[in-house]
MIMAR-355273 format. One record per residue: residue in three letters; x, y, z of N, C-alpha, C in turn. Coordinates in steps of 0.2 Angstrom, whole numbers, plus 5000, padded with zeros to 4 digits. Layout:
BEGIN
ALAXYZXYZXYZ ...
REM end
This chain:
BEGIN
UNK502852295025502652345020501952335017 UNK501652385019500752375016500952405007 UNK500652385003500652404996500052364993 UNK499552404989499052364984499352324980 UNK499152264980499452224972500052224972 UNK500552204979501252194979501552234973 UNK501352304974501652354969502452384972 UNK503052384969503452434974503852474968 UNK503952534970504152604968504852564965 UNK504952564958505652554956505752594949 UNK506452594951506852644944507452624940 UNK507552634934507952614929508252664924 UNK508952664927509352684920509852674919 UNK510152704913510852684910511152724906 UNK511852714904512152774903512852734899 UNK513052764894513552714891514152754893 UNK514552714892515252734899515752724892 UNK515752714887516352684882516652774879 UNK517252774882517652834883517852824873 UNK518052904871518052934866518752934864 UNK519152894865519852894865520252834868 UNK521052834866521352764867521452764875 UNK521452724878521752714887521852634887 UNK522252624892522452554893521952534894 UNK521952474894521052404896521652374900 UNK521252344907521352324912521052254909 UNK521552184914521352124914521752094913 UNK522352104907523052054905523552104905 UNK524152084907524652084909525152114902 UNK524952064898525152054892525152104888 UNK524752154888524352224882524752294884 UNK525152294881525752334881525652434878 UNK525052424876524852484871524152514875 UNK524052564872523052584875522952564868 UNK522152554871521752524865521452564860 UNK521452504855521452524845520752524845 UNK520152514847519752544846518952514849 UNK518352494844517952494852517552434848 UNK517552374848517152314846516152314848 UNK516352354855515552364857515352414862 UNK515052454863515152494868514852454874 UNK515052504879514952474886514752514891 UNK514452514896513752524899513552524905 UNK513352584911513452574918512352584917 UNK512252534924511352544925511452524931 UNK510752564931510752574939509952544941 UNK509852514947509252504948509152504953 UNK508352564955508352584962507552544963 UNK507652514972506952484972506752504980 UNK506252514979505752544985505752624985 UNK505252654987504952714987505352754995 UNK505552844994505752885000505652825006 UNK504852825008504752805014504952745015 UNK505052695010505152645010505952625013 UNK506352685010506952655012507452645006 UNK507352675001507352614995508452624993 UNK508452534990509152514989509352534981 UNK509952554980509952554972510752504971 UNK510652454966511152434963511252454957 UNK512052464955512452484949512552434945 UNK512752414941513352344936513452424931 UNK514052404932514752424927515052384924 UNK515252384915515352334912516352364914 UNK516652334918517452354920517352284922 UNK518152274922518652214923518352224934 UNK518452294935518452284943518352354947 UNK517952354951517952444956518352444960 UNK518752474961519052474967518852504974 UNK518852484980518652484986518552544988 UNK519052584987518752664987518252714983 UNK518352684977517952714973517252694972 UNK517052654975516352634980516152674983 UNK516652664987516452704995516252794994 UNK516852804988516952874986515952904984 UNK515952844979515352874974514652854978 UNK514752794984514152794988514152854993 UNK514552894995514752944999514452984996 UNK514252984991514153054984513353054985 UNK513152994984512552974981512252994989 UNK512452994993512152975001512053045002 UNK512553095000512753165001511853204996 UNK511753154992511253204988510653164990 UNK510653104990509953054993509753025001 UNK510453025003510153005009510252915010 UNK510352895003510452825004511252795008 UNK511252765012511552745017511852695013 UNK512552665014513052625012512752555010 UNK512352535016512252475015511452445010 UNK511352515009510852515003511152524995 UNK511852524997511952544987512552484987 UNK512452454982512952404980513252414972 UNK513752424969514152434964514452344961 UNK514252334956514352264953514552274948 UNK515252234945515452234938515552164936 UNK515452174930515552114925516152094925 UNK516752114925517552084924517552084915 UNK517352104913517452114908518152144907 UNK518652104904519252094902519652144895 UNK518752174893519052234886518852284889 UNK518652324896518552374895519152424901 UNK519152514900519852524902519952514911 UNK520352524912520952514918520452584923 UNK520452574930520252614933521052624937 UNK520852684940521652714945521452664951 UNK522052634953522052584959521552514958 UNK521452514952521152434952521752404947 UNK521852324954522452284949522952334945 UNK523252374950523752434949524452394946 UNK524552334949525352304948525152254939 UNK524652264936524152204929524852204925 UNK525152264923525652264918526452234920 UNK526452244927527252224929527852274929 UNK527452314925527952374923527552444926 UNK527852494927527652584926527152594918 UNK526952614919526252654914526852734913 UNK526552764906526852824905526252874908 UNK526752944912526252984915525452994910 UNK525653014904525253004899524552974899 UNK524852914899524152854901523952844905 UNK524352874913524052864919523552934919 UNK523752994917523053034916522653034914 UNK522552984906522052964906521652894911 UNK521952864913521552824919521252854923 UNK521552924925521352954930520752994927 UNK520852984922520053054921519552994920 UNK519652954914519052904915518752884923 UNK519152874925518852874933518652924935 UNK518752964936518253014937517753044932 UNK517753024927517053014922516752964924 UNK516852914925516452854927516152854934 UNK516552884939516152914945515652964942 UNK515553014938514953054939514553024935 UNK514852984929514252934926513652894929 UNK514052854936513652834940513352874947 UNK513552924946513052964950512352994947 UNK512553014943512053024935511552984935 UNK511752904936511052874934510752834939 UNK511152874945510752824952510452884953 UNK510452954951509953004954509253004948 UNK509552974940509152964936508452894938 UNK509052844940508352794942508352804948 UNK508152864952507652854957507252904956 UNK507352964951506753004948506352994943 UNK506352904942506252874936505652814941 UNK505652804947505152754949504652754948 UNK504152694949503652704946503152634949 UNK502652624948502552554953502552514949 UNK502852444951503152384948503152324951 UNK503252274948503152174951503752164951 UNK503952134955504552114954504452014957 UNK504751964953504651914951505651874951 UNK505551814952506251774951506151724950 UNK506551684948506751624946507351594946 UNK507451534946508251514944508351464936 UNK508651464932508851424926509451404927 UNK509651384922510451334920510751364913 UNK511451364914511651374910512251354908 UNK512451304905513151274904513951304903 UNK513751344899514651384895514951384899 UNK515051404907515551394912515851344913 UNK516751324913517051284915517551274920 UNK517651244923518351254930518851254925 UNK519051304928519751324921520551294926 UNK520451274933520851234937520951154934 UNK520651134936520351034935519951034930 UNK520150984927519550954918519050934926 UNK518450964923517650924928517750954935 UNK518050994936517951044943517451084943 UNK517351084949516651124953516551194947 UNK515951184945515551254943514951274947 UNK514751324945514051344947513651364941 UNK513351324938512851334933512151354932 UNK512051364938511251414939511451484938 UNK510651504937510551564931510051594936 UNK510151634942509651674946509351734940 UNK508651734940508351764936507751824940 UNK507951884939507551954943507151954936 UNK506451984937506052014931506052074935 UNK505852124931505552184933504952184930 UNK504452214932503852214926503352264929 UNK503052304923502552364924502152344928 UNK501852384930501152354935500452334930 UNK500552344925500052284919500452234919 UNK501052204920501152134919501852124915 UNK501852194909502252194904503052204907 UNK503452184903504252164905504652234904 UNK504952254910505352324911506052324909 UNK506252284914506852244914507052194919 UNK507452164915508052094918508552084919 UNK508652064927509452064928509451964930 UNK509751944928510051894927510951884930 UNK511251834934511751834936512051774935 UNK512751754932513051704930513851694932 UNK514051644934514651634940515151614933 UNK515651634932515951634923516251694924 UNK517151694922517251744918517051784914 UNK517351854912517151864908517751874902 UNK517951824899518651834896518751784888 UNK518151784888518051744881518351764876 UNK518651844875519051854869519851844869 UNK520051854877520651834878521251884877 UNK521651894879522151954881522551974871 UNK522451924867522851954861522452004858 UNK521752044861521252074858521552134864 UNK521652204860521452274863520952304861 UNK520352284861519852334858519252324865 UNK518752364868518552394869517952364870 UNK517552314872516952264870516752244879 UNK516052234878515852194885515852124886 UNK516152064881516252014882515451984881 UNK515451924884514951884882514251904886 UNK514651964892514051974896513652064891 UNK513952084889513952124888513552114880 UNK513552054876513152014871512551994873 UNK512451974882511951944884511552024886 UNK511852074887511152114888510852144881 UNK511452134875511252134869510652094866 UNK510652044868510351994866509651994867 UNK509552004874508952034879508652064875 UNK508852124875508752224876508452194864 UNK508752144862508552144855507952124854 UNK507752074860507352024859506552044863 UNK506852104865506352144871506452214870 UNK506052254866506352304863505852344872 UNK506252394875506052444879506252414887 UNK506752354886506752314892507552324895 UNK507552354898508352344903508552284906 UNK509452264902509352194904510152204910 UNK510052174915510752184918511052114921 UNK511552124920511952034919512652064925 UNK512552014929513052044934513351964936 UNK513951954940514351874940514251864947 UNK514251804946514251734952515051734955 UNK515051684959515651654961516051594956 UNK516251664951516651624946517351634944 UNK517651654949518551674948518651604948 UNK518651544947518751464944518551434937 UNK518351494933517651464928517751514925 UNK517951484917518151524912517651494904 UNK517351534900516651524896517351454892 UNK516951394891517251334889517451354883 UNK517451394878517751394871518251434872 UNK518651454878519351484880519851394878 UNK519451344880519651274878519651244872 UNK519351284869519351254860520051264857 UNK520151234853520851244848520451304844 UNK520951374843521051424839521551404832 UNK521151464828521551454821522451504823 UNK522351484817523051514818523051594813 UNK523351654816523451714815522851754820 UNK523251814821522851854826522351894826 UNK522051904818521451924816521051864815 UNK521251794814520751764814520451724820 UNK520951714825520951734832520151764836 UNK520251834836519951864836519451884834 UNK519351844827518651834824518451774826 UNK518651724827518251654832518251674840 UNK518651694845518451734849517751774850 UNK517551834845517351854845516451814844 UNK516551764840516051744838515551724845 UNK516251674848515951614854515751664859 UNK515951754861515751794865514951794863 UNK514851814858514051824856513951764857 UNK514051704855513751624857513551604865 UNK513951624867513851634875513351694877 UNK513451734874512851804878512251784873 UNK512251734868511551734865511251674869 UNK511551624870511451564876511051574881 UNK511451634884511151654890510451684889 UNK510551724884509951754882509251724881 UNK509451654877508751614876508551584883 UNK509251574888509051544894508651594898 UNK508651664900508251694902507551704897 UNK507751714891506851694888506351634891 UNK507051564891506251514895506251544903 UNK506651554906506551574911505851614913 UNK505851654906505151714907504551674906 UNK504551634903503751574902503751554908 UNK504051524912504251474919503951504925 UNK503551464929503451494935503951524939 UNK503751574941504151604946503951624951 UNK504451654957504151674964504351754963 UNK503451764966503451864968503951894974 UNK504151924972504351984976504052034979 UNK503652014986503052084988503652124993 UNK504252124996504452175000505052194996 UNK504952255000505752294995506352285000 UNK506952274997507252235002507552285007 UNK507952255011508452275018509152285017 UNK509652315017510252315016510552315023 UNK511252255020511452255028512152235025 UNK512552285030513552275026513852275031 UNK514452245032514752215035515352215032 UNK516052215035516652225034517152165040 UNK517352145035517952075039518752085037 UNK518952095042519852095039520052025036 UNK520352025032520551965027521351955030 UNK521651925035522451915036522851895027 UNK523351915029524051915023524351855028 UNK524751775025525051745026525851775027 UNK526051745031526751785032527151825026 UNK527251885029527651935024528551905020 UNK528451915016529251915015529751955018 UNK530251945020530851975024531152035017 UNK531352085020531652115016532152095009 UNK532552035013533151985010532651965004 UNK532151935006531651905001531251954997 UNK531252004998530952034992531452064988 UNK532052064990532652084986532752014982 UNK532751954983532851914981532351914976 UNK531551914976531251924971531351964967 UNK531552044968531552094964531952084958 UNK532652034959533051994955532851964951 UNK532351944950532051914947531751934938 UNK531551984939531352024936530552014932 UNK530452034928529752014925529052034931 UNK528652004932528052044934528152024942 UNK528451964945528651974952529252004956 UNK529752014948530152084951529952154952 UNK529552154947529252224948528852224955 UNK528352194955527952184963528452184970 UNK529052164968529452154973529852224973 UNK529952254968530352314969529952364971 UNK529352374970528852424972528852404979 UNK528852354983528852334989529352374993 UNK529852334991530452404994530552444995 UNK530352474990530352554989529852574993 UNK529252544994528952555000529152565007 UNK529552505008530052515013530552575013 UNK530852565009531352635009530952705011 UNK530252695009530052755011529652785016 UNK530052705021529652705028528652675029 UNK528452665021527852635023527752575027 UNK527352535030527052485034526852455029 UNK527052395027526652335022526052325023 UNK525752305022524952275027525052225027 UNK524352205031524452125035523852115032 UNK523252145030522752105028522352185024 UNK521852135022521352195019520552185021 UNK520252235020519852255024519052225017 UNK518852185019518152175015517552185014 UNK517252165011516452215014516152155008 UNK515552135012515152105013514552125011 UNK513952115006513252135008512852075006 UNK512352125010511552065006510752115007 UNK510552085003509852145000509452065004 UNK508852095010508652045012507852055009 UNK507552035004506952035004506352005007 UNK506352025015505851995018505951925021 UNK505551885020505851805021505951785015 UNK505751805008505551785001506451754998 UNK506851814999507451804995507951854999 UNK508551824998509351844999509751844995 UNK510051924993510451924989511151924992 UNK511551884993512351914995512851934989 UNK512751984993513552024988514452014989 UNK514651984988515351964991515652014985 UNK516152034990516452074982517152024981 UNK517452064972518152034970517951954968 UNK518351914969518751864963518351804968 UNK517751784968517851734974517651674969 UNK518051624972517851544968517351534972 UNK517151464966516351414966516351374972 UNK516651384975516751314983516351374988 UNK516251434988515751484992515151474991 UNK515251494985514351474982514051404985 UNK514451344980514051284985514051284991 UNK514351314996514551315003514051355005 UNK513951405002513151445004512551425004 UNK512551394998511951344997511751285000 UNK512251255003512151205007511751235013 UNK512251285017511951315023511451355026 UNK511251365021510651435018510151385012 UNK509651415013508951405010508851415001 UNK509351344998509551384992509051404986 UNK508451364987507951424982507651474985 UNK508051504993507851594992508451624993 UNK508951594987509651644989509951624984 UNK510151684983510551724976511351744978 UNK511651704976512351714978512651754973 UNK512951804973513351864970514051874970 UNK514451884967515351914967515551964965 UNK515951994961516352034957515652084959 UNK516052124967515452194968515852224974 UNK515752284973516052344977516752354978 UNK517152284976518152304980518352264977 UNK518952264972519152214968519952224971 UNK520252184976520652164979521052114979 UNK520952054975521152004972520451954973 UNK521151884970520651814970520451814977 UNK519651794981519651774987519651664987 UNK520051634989520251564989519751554993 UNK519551474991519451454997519851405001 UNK519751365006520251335009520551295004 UNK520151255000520351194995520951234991 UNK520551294990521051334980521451364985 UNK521651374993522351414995522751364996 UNK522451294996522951234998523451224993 UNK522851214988523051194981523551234976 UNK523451304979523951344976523651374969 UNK524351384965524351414959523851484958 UNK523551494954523451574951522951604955 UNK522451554956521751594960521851594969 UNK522451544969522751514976523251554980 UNK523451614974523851664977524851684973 UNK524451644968524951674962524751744957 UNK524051734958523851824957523751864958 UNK524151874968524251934970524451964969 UNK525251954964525652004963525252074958 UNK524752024954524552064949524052144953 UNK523752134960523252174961523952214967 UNK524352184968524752244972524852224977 UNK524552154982524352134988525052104989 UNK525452094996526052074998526251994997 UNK525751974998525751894996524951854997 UNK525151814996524451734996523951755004 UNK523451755004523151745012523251695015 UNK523051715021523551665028522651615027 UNK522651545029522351495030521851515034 UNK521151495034520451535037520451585035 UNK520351605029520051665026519351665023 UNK519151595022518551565018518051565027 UNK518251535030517851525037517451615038 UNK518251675039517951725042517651765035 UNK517351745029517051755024516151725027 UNK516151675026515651605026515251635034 UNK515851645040515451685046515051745047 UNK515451775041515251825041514551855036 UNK514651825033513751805027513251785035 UNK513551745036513151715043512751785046 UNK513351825048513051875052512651935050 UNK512751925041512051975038511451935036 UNK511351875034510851825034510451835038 UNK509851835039509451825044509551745046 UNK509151725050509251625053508851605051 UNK508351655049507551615044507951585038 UNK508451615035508851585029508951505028 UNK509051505037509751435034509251375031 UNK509951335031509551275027509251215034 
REM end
């Protein structure tokens, strides 16, 4: 791409998504009510980069717990219908932000129980407010380009902990995007961090972006006119360490020492993106290349009817998963045997690689990409496009327990995936990578 002064056409906006009334929040199991009210509002941005001729990609970050796979597909289908942008140019990123509401068909089995029609309408309309939300400001930042530098870096940032093993694998790098005017000045930053986002914890129903949600606060405070977006790494293992602290006792105060460590964490991040701004960085002269790819993900052997009945016995949140199963069957459906993934990466030239993995993936990916790939030009990404469940890797599917395949029940999926699901993940990165990447 020829351009004077590695200028390229880029656009920004945003749009606050915090609905005007109670609705379930998605994330715990445990939150029996719709939500009492709204701690902070919460916020979808969109950023478009490269000019018509160019091709140009746009990425979303939604502060929600999770998108579901259709609802992607749905709103890229929309956006494409009015711009022309192709699938593997638009990626949808959330934060897992654990206070904000429930989408129709994300982590549909969270409660264990049926939802009253009531509250499932309003799931269903927030959904579909939240689709034209994001249509709105992906046709706004591309009418909003303008010529820009774009600049990165990597930092460190500690608050992440393996919430499996005391001293288990993190990922504590701090990929750093600048945006900046074509005078120099700072437009916006997107910064990404491998870390839950669950710092306030299931006895809160209010309505808040969590710590990620504090860090674009932080930003956006400290850089008045600058768009800040915070999107996660590979951290379905890695919960902000003050989930570890001894809590007071009583549920308002609870909640107010939760709430504190959420701003402690997003103002952390915050300062670490500020030295990041003084620190050399590497330019970004090309606008990138989108390229997506889909891998079936195999389910381990199914349960037998006899066994799902056994389970349904059971009651509680694996009867329920198990009685909806049946019923399934009784009404003649075909359980599935696997789910279908989707895979991206934004290739900037030879300079930088974004991979987008969508859903829940643990920190043994990330390392594992890093080794194999050229790890200061690539940016490893999760929680994007399809929230399906925890992705395991071989280690965490051995090892078992929640992220190993005791969390399916909560997302609706039949059971734990079958062994080599990390291989045809890791091959399949392989085949949107370029080979200039590897290490």
């Amino acid at each position: 791409m020829e351009m004077n002064d590695n200028l390229i056409e880029i656009g920004i906006a945003q749009i606050d998504i915090t609905p005007d009334y109670p609705i379930r929040l998605n994330g715990y199991g445990s939150r029996s009510t719709e939500s009492e009210g709204i701690v902070q509002n919460i916020w979808a941005k969109a950023l478009a980069i490269g000019s018509d001729d160019d091709g140009p990609v746009v990425m979303v970050s939604v502060e929600n717990c999770g998108l579901p796979d259709e609802f992607t597909e749905d709103v890229s289908d929309r956006v494409e219908h009015k711009t022309g942008i192709t699938r593997e140019n638009f990626v949808a990123c959330f934060t897992h932000t654990h206070s904000a509401p429930c989408l129709t068909n994300s982590a549909a089995f969270i409660f264990g129980a049926d939802i009253t029609p009531q509250e499932q309408e309003k799931i269903d309309r927030y959904t579909r407010e939240l689709s034209n939300w994001i249509e709105t400001i992906v046709m706004e930042a591309l009418t909003k380009r303008q010529p820009s530098r774009l600049a990165w870096n990597i930092g460190e940032l500690g608050f992440a902990k393996n919430r499996r093993t005391e001293g288990g694998p993190v990922d504590h790098s701090l990929p750093v995007m600048q945006i900046l005017n074509a005078d120099g000045t700072l437009r916006a930053v997107w910064a990404s961090y491998a870390c839950h986002c669950t710092t306030l914890g299931g006895s809160d129903n209010h309505i808040c972006g969590d710590w990620a949600g504090y860090a674009q606060e932080e930003i956006q405070k400290s850089h008045p006119d600058v768009t800040a977006f915070i999107t996660i790494g590979c951290g379905a293992d890695a919960n902000p360490e003050s989930r570890m602290r001894p809590m007071p006792e009583g549920k308002q105060e609870v909640f107010e020492t939760r709430l504190a460590y959420a701003k402690e964490h997003g103002k952390a991040l915050a300062i670490e993106v500020d030295h990041q701004l003084e620190r050399d960085t590497t330019d970004i002269t090309e606008v990138p290349k989108g390229v997506f790819e889909r891998v079936n993900l195999p389910f381990d052997t199914l349960p037998t009817r006899e066994e799902w009945e056994q389970k349904a016995s059971q009651g509680g949140a694996i009867g329920y998963h198990a009685k909806k199963h049946l019923e399934m069957l009784e009404d003649g459906q075909v359980i599935k045997t696997d789910i279908s993934y989707p895979i991206q990466a934004w290739i900037f030239g030879n300079e930088l690689a974004i991979v987008f993995l969508a859903s829940e993936v643990v920190v043994d990916f990330s390392h594992r990409l890093k080794r194999e790939f050229d790890a200061t030009r690539l940016w490893v990404g999760a929680y994007t496009n399809a929230f399906p469940g925890y992705i395991p890797s071989e280690r965490v599917l051995a090892e078992g327990g929640y992220e190993g395949g005791g969390a399916m029940i909560y997302f609706g999926q039949p059971t734990r995936f079958a062994p080599g699901v990390e291989q045809l993940v890791i091959d399949t990165v392989h085949q949107v990578l370029p080979a200039e990447f590897l290490a």
